[in-house]
N, C-alpha and C positions, 0 to 999 in steps of 0.2 A: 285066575285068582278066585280062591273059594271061602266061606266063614273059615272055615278048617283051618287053611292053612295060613289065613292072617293072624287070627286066634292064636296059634302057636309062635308067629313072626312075633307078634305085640311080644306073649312072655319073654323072647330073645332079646328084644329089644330092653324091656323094660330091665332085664339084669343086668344088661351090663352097662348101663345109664348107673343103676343102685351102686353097682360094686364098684365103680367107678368113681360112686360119689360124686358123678355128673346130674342126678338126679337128686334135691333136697328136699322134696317135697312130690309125694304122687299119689295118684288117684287111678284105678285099672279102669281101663273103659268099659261102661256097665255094657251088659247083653240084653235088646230087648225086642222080642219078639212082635212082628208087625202086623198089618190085617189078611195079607196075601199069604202069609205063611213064611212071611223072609224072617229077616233078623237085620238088628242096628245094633253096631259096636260104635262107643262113644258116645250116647245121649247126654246132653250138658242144658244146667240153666242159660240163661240169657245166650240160646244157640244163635240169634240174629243181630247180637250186637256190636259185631263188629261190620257188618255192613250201614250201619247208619251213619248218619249224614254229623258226627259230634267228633269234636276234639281229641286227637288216639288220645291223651292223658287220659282222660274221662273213658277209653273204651277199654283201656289195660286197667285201669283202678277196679272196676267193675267187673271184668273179669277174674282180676287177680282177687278182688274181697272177697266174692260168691265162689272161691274154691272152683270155677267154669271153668278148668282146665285138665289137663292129665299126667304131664312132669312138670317141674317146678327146677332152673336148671339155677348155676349157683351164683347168676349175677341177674335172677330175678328175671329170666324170659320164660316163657309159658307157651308149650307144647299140645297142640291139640290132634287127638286123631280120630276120624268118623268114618264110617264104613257103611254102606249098606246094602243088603243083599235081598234078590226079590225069594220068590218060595221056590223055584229051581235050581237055585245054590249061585245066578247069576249076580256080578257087579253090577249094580243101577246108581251107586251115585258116592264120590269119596270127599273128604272134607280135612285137608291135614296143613293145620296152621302153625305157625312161629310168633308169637307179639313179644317181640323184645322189651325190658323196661326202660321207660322213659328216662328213668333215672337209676343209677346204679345206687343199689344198696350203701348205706354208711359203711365206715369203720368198725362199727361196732356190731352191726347188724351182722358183717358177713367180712371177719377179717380176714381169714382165709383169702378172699380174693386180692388182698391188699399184699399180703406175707409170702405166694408162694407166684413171684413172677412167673416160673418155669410153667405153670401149672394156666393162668389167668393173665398174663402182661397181655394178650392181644384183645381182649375185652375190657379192660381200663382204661386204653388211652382214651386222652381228652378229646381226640381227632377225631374219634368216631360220631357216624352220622346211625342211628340205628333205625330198623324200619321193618315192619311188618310182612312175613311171608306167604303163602297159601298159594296150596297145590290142589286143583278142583278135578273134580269126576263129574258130569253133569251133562250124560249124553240124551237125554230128554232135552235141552236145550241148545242143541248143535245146530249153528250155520254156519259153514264153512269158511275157513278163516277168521270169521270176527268174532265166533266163540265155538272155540276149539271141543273137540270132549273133555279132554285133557287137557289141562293149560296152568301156567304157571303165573300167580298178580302178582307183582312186587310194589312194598306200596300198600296206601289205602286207593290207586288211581282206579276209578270204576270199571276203566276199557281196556286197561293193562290186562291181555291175555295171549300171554307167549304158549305156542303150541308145543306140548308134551305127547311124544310119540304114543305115549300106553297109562295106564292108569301107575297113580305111585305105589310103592311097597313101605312099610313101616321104617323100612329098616332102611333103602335109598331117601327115604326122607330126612332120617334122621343124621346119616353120612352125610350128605348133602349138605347139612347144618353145620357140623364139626368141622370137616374139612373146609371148607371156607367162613366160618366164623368164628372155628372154637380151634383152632388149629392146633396151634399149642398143648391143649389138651388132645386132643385126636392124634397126636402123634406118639404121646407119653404114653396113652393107651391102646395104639396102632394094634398088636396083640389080639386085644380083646375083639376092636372093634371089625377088625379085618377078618373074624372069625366065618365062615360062611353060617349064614340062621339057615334059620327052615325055610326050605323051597316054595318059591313063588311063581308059576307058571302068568304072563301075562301076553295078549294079541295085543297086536297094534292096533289102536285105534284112529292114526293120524289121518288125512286124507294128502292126495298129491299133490294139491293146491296148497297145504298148508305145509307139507316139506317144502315147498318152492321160497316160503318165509324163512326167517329163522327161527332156529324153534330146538327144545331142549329134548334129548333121548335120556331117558332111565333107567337108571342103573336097576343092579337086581338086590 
């Protein structure tokens, strides 16, 4: 995984979210050059607040008012992607969030969701319980098993860290979303989405110990 080539995944990503009109609202993740001579893709206000200890309503309002995001999907969940790279072109740390809205948009706000079942019935039902995603990078803080390099929170639960074989790609993160939450649409637009992006080389980073748990492999 290199700036290069996530740089180009994100563009992949991010059209066919537009064209799809899966995406209503975005923001490209700014590029910005660090002290070592790396680069960060993704710098956001309010980058720590969804780890604190408050109410998700209060931690999506907040995000969602201050624009702290980077897609804006069409029943109001909010898409975050962070990248960073040290001055050898090396991955030292990834940050790629999901915060679903608390509450689904009105009628009127966003009728589309309301008028086109085929497109949105699997995100209206009443049934649903929604809940916050993120997929971490953060092998500066690996002990094995209890905080994987790679790991996946479900949840705002602090300790939830299911081990993820390798670091994630833009674009398995964003499949990952559709295909078990946006289905519906993921499949109208199977096409598009199924399209191969731009190549993503990644190493395992899991250890033995933490295959011996359960634990999630990723896609490319």
């Amino acid at each position: 995984m290199t700036p290069q080539s996530v740089r180009k995944q994100l563009n992949d990503v991010y059209a066919r979210l537009i064209f799809t009109s899966l995406s209503v609202k975005q923001f490209h993740p700014k590029e910005l050059s660090i002290l070592d001579g790396g680069i960060k893709f993704g710098g956001l206000p309010l980058g720590s607040i969804s780890l604190r200890d408050i109410a998700y309503n209060e931690i999506y309002k907040e995000i969602e008012s201050n624009d702290a995001y980077h897609i804006k999907l069409p029943d109001g969940g909010l898409l975050i992607f962070q990248y960073t790279f040290d001055g050898t072109g090396a991955l030292t740390k990834h940050r790629l969030c999901y915060f679903p809205s608390p509450e689904l948009p009105s009628i009127d706000d966003a009728p589309y969701l309301y008028e086109n079942d085929e497109l949105y019935g699997d995100v209206v039902a009443i049934k649903l319980v929604r809940f916050p995603i993120r997929f971490d990078y953060d092998p500066s803080s690996h002990k094995d098993v209890d905080h994987p390099k790679s790991h996946l929170t479900l949840g705002q639960y602090e300790n939830c860290r299911i081990p993820v074989d390798s670091p994630v790609s833009p674009n398995a993160f964003v499949l990952f979303l559709l295909r078990n939450f946006y289905s519906r649409s993921y499949r109208k637009n199977k096409n598009i989405f199924d399209k191969k992006p731009h190549h993503i080389s990644s190493e395992p980073t899991i250890t033995d110990a933490e295959r011996r748990v359960t634990h999630f492999i990723s896609g490319r």
